[in-house]
Structures are given as C-alpha cells and as structure tokens.
N, C-alpha and C positions, 0 to 999 in steps of 0.2 A: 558630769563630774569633770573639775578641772584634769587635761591630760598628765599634767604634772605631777598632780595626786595619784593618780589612776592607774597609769604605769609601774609604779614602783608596789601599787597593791595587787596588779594585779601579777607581779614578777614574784611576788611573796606565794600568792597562791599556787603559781606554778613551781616554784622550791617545792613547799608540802605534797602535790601532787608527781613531781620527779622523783623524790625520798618515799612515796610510798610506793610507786611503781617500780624503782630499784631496789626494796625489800621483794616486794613479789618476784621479780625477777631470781634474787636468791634463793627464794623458797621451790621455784619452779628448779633452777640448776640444779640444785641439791636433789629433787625429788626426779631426776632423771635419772640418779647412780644407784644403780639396784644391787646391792652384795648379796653373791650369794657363796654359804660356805660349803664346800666340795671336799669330804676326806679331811678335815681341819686344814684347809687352804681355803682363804676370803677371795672370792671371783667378784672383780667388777663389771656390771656391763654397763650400759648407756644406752638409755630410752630416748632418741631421736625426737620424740614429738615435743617432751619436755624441753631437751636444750635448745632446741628453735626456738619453739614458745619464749624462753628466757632471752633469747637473743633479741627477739621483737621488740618483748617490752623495754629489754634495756635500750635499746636503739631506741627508742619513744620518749626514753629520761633523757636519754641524751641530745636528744635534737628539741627536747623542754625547756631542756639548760640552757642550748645554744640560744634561745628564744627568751631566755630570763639576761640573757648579757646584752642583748639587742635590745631589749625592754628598757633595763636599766642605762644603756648608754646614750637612746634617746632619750630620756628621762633628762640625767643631767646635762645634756646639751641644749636640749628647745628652753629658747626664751621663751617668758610668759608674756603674752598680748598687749600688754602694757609695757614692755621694754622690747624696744626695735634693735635687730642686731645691725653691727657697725657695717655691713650690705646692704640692710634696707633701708633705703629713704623714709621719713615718717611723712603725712599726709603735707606738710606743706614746707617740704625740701623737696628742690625738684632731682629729677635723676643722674643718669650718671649721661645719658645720652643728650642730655637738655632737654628730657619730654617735663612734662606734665601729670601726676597723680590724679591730677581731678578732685582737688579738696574742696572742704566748702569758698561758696565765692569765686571761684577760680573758673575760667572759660574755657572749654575746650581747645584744643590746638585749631588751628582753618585747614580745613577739608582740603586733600591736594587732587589737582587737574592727573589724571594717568590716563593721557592720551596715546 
C-alpha cells in the first residue's frame, strides 16, 4: 500500500478507535460514582478501581490521537517516489558535495590511497 494512502487510513481508524475508547472511558467514570441515599440525603462515593480504569483508557485515546496528528503530518509532507524533494539530488544530478549517485552509466568515484 502506497504510504501516502496508508497513513491517512490508517489515522482514520485510529479516530474510530480513540472515539470508542473515550466512550468507554465515560461509561467506566460514571460507573465509579456510587449514590447512596442516607435519611433523604444523596451520599457520593468513588470506586477507585473504576476512575483509574477510566484514567487508562482515556490516556490511550489520547496518546491515539497524538499518533493520528503524527500520521497525518507525515502524510502530507512525504513526497511520493516519483517527485524528489528540492534536497534530494535525482539519479543523475550530482550532489551537493560533488559526489556521485551512481546512476546508470556513471563510474564510480577512484578508490582513495589512506595511507
């Protein structure tokens, strides 16, 4: 699969996959707050194991996300193989040092003495 393609699908599936993990994550917060009524007074408590749990997963959307703006920012930056960016020399432009690519037809540089 072209990477150019590739990326941006597979940044999509990480969106769906962050959106459903930060649903869970609310459903987990929520199901941490236990009311309970005492004498007609609403007591809240807080089940520890839930809000962690919710902390997790949302911390996992979130560092998904951070990985869908990475996806997508290589995405639209890499050229595709066919268009050489204005740092790379194409096959028979030489460089910036005066080496040699090695295109077709082209001869090696001569071997240096390192006496």
């Amino acid at each position: 699969m072209n990477r150019r393609v590739g990326r941006p699908a597979i940044a999509a599936v990480e969106v769906l996959l962050a959106a459903a993990v930060a649903v869970l994550a609310v459903r987990w917060w929520h199901r941490g707050v236990i009311v309970t009524d005492v004498a007609g007074a609403e007591l809240f408590r807080v089940d520890g194991r839930w809000w962690s749990a919710a902390v997790l997963v949302a911390t996992v959307a979130g560092l998904v996300l951070i990985d869908v703006a990475r996806r997508l920012a290589l995405a639209l930056r890499q050229p595709t193989r066919d268009q050489p960016t204005r740092d790379q020399p194409t096959r028979d432009q030489p460089t910036r040092d005066g080496g040699d690519l090695g295109g077709a037809g082209l001869t090696p540089p001569p071997a240096q003495d390192h006496r």
